[in-house]
N, C-alpha and C positions, 0 to 999 in steps of 0.2 A: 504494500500500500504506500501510494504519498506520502512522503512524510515533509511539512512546515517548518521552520524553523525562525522563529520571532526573534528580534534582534530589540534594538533601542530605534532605528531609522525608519521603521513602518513594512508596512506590507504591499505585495502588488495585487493588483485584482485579479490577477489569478492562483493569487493565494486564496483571496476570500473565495472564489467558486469553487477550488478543491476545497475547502472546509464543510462549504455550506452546502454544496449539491455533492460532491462526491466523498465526503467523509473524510478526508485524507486526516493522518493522525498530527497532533503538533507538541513540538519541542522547546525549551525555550532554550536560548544563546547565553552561553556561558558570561558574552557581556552584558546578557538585558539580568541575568541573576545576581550580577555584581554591580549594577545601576540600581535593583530594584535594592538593594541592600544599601548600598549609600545614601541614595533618597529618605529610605525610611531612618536612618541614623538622623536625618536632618529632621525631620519628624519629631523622634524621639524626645530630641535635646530641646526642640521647642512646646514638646509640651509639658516638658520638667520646670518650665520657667514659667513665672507667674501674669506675665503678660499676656492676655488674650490673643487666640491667631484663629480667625473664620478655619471655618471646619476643623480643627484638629481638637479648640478651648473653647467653641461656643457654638448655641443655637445655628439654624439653616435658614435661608430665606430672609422674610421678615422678623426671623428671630433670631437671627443674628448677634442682638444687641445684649443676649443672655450670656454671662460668662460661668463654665460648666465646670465644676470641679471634678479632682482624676478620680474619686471613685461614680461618678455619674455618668464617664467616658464613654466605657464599651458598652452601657442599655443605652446611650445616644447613637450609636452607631448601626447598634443593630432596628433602634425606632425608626431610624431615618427607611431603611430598608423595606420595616413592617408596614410601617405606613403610607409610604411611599409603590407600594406595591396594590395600586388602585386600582387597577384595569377593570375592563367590563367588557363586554359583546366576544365576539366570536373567537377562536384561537386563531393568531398568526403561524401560518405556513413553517415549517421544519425549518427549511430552506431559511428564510427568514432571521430565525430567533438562531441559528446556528451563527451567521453573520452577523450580528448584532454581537453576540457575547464573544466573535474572534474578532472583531472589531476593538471591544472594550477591552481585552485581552494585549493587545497591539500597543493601546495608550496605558496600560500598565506598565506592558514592559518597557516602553521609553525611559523610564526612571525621574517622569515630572511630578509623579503621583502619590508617595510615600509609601505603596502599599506593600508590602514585607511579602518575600520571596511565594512564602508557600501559602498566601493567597492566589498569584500567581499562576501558582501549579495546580492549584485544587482547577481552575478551570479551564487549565488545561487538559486536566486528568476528565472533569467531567464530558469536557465536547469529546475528548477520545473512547469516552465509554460510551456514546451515542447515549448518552441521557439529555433529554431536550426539555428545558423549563415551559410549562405553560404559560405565555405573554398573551393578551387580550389587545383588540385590536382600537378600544379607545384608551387614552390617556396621556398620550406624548403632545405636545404643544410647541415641540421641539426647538424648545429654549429653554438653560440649565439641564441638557442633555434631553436625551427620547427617556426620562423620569422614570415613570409609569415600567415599559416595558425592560428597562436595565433591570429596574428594582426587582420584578418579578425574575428576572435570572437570579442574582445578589441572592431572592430568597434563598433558590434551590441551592446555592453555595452554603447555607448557612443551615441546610437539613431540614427548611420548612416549605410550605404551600406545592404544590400538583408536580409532576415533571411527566414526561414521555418518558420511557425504558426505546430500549434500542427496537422492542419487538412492537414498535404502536404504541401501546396500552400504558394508560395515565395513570400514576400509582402517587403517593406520598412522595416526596422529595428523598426525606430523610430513609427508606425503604431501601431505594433503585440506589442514592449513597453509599449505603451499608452493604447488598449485593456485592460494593465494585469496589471496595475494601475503599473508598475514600472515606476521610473523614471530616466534618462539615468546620466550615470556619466561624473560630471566634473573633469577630472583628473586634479590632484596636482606633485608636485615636486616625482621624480624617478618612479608613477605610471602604465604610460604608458609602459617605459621597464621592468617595473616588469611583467608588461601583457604579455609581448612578451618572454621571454628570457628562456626557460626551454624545455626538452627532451618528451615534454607530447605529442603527434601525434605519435612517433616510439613506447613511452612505452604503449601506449593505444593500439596499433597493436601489438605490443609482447603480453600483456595481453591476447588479444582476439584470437589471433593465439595458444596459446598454450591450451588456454580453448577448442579449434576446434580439434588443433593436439591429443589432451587427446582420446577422442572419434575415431578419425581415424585412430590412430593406433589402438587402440582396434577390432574394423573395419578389420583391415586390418590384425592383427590374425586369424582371425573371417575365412575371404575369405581364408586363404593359409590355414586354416586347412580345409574347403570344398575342397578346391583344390589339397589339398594333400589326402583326401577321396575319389574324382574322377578320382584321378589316379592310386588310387588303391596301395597309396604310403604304407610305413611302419612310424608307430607312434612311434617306439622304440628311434627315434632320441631325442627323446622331454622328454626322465626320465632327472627326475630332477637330479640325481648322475652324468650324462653327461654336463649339464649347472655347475652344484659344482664347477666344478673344472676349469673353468674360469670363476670364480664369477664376471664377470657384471650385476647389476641388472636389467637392462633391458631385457638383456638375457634371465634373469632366470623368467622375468613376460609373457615375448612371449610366452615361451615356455609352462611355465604355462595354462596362456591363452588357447594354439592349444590344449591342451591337455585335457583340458576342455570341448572343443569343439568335440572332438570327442572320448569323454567314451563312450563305449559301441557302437563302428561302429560296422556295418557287414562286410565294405569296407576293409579296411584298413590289409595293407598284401598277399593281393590277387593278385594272377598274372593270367592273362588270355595269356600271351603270350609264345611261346616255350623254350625265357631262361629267367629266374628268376632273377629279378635284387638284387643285392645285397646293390646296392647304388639306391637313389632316386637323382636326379638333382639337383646342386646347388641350384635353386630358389624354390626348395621343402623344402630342407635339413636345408638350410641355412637362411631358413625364419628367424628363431629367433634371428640370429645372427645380420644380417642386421634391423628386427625392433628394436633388442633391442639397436643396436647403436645409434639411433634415439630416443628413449624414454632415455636415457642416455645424450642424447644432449638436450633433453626437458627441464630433470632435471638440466643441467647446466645453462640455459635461462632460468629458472622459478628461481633460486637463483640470478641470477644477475635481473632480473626486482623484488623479490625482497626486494634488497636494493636500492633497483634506487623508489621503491613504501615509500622507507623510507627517501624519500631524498628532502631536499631542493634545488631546482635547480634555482639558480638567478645568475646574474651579475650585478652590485654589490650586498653582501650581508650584513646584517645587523646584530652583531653580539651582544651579552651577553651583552659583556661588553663596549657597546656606537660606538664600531667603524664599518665603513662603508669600507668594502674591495674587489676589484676587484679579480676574482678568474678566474677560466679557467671550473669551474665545469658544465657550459653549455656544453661542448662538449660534441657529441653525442656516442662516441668509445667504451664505454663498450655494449650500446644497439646496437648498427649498426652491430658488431660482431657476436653476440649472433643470432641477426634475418638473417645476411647472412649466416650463418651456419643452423641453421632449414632448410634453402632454400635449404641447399646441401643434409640435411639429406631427407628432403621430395620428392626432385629428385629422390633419391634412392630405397626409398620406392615403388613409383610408378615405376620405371623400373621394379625392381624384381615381380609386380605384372603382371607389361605386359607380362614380359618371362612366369609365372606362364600360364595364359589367351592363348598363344601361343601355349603354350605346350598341353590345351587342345583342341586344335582347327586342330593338326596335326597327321592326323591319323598312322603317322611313328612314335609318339611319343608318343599317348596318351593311347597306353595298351586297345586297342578294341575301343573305339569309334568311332564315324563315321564322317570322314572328318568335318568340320567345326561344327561341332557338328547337321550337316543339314540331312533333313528329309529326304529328299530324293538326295544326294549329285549329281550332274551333271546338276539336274531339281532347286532344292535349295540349293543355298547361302550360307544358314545357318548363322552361328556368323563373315563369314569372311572380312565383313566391321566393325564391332562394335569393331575387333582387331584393325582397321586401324585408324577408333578412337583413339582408346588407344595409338597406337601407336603415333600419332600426339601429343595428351597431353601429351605424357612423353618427347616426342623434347622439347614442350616448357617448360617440368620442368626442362629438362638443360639448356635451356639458362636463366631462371629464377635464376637457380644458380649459374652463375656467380657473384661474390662479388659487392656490390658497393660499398663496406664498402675500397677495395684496392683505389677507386676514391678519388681523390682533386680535388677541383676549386676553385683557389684563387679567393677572395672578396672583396668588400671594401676598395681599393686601397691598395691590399696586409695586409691591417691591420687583415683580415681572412683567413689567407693564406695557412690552412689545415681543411678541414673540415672531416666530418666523415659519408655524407652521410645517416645519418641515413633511413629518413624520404625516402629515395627512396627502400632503404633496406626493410623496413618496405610496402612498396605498392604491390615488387612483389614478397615478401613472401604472401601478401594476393590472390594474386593473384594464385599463388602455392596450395595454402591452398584448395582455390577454385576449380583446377583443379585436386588435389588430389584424392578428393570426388570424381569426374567423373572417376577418373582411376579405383577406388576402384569397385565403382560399375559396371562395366563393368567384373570386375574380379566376382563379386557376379554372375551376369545374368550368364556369362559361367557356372561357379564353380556348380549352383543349377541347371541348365539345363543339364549338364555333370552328374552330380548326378542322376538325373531321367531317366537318359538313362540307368543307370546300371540295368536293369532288373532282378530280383529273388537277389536284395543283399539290405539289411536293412542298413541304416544311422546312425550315431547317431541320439540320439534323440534332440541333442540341433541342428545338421543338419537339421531334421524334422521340427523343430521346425521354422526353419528363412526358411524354403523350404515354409509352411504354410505362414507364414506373409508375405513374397514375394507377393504369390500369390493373398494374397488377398488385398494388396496395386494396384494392378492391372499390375503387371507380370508376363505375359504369357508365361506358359512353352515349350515342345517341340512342333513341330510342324511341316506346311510348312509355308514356307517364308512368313512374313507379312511384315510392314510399321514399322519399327524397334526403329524409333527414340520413339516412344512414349516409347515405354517398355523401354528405357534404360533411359530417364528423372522420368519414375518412378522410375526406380531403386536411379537413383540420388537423387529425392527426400528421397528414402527409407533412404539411408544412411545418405544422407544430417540430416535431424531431426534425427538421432540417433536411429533410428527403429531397425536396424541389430543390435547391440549391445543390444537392449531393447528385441527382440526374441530370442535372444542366453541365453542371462543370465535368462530368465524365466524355464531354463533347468541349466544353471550351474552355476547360485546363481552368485552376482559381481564378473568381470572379472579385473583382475589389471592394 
């Protein structure tokens, strides 16, 4: 198996997707064990002295103002935890809560945090024993960290509240602990909010979201160049001397991509109607334009997570040289941004697919095919619900994209009195992401059905090629009317795993 190895300098995002999706085991670095050991010395020595220091000698939050004496220390640590472990609605995803606490794990071992080695290792020992904390999908405001759902990890480190076992099944914390010979922590001075206080729930969803978005746009080439070979469009749009000269490189990778996709049509330029079009439709033309804005916006979200994967994210932090300082660096604003904006780019994406899918399905528009793309049009149906579909997912990919990064809710008795939303930004981007996929595939079903209808005209062969593997994931071509859902959850599956992209490029070698 994988095996991680956490240092003091951060992680790469492809550390967090072995963690999170593929389990890989994690170690920590002989220098993050003697960072985390000096840190906490620095710690120590400040809470022996009589001077109050936020989080190590007093109250949290608006209570701040309380100074705590050292036998009231460790039930301070462990309250902040208990209480702090609010959540409510539905459980977050594996995936998820697994990135979230290697996240927190990450800004441990930086050595800003104080927290004493074999804190540390306990969770590290836990995400290796495939024990997953129960986190709740409200509570993060994300500002002064994703709160709520850190804490509820925090629990399971400390032997309380729900956890997964590796096999599913939600058991006692302190249970599935005892199994795996770990034993729970007793937290010490600033421990507890070090647990809780960091951006790792939205950057763990940015991570994962952009590793998804990679492949769906690609996908999503993939589709408008069938689509623009079903329609019997003109591929002259897509020379690279046309994208030059407004050098965005997204642009210039779409475009690439479609073109890819359809060397050596038979389709493509072919008019079967009385006048010849000169222009292809915006959602043909201007495929590249609009994905590439999007894989340009990728690129901007994938540099800000990152440095945010380089970052230690505490309040207070622990620094060089002995001193312990209150920062603002929990706020969530540079991530919340970045993941509302994907949300508006992925909106996007999926409209121009639907128009694309529309346009083959209206026989005023689609240059000889047959209404709905149906077998026998009046008797069958054809594709004209699987549009309505689409049509439904791309509503709710605008209202997905609405910001929530623009939201505040003041907290704490005004003591948090702008927050940054992350962590909500971060939910229904995954959620986006999710129905992305469905839009895409829908565009597939049509695009390679619409394709097969062209009788006496040859495809590309990388068309042939994702026509073949379609089919033989079990998507039925033309026909008359059948029970639809199933074919089009294949299709979802199809894209879903990355299959359209894996049968295109076994014809035109890696797509960018």
């Amino acid at each position: 198996m994988h095996t991680v190895v956490v240092g003091t300098t951060g992680v790469t995002a492809s550390d967090v997707l072995a963690v999170a999706r593929a389990g890989a085991r994690i170690e920590l670095s002989e220098e993050a064990v003697a960072a985390l050991a000096a840190a906490r010395g620095i710690v120590d020595a400040l809470a022996a002295k009589p001077d109050p220091v936020y989080g190590v000698s007093t109250g949290f939050g608006a209570l701040a103002t309380r100074h705590i004496s050292p036998g009231l220390r460790a039930q301070l640590q462990r309250n902040i935890v208990r209480s702090h472990a609010a959540g409510m609605g539905p459980r977050v995803e594996r995936e998820v809560v697994r990135a979230l606490m290697f996240l927190r794990l990450k800004t441990v071992c930086s050595g800003h945090t104080g927290v004493r080695p074999e804190v540390a290792q306990t969770m590290a020992d836990v995400l290796n024993a495939g024990i997953t904390p129960v986190v709740h999908e409200y509570g993060s405001l994300g500002c002064s960290g994703d709160l709520a759902p850190l804490s509820h990890c925090a629990l399971t480190l400390m032997g309380e509240g729900d956890a997964e076992g590796p096999d599913g099944t939600v058991r006692p914390a302190g249970e599935l602990l005892a199994e795996h010979g770990i034993t729970p922590v007793e937290l010490r001075e600033k421990e507890g909010l070090a647990l809780l206080n960091g951006t790792d729930g939205m950057l763990g969803m940015l991570v994962m979201a952009l590793a998804d978005l990679d492949t769906l746009y690609k996908s999503a080439d993939i589709t408008a160049a069938l689509t623009l070979e079903a329609l019997l469009g003109t591929d002259r749009v897509l020379a690279p001397e046309l994208h030059a000269i407004r050098p965005h490189p997204g642009q210039a990778a779409s475009a690439a991509n479609m073109a890819a996709v359809l060397k050596g049509s038979g389709l493509t330029g072919h008019h079967q109607d009385d006048a010849p079009r000169v222009q292809d439709a915006y959602s043909v033309r201007c495929a590249p334009q609009v994905a590439g804005a999007g894989r340009d916006t990728m690129a901007h979200a994938g540099l800000v997570a990152e440095r945010e994967l380089a970052a230690a994210v505490d309040n207070p932090v622990v620094l060089p040289d002995g001193r312990v300082e209150s920062n603002g660096n929990f706020h969530g604003a540079p991530v919340a941004y970045v993941l509302d904006f994907l949300a508006v780019a992925v909106a996007d994406l999926g409209s121009i697919a639907e128009r694309r899918t529309d346009r083959l399905l209206d026989k005023n528009r689609s240059h000889g095919l047959p209404p709905f793309l149906a077998d026998d049009a009046g008797v069958d149906s054809g594709l004209m619900i699987a549009q309505y579909t689409q049509a439904a997912l791309v509503g709710e990919l605008k209202r997905l994209a609405v910001p929530a990064s623009a939201d505040s809710i003041p907290s704490s008795a005004m003591q948090e009195d702008h927050v940054s939303m992350g962590w909500s930004a971060a939910r229904k981007l995954r959620t986006a992401v999710d129905n992305l996929t469905r839009v895409i595939a829908v565009e597939l079903y049509a695009a390679t059905r619409a394709i097969q209808l062209r009788e006496g005209l040859t495809p590309a062969p990388a068309s042939q090629a994702v026509i073949d593997a379609v089919g033989a994931a079990g998507v039925e071509g033309p026909g008359p009317d059948r029970f639809l859902a199933p074919d089009l959850a294949a299709a979802d599956a199809f894209v879903r795993a990355g299959h359209l992209v894996a049968a295109a490029e076994t014809v035109t070698g890696p797509l960018r």
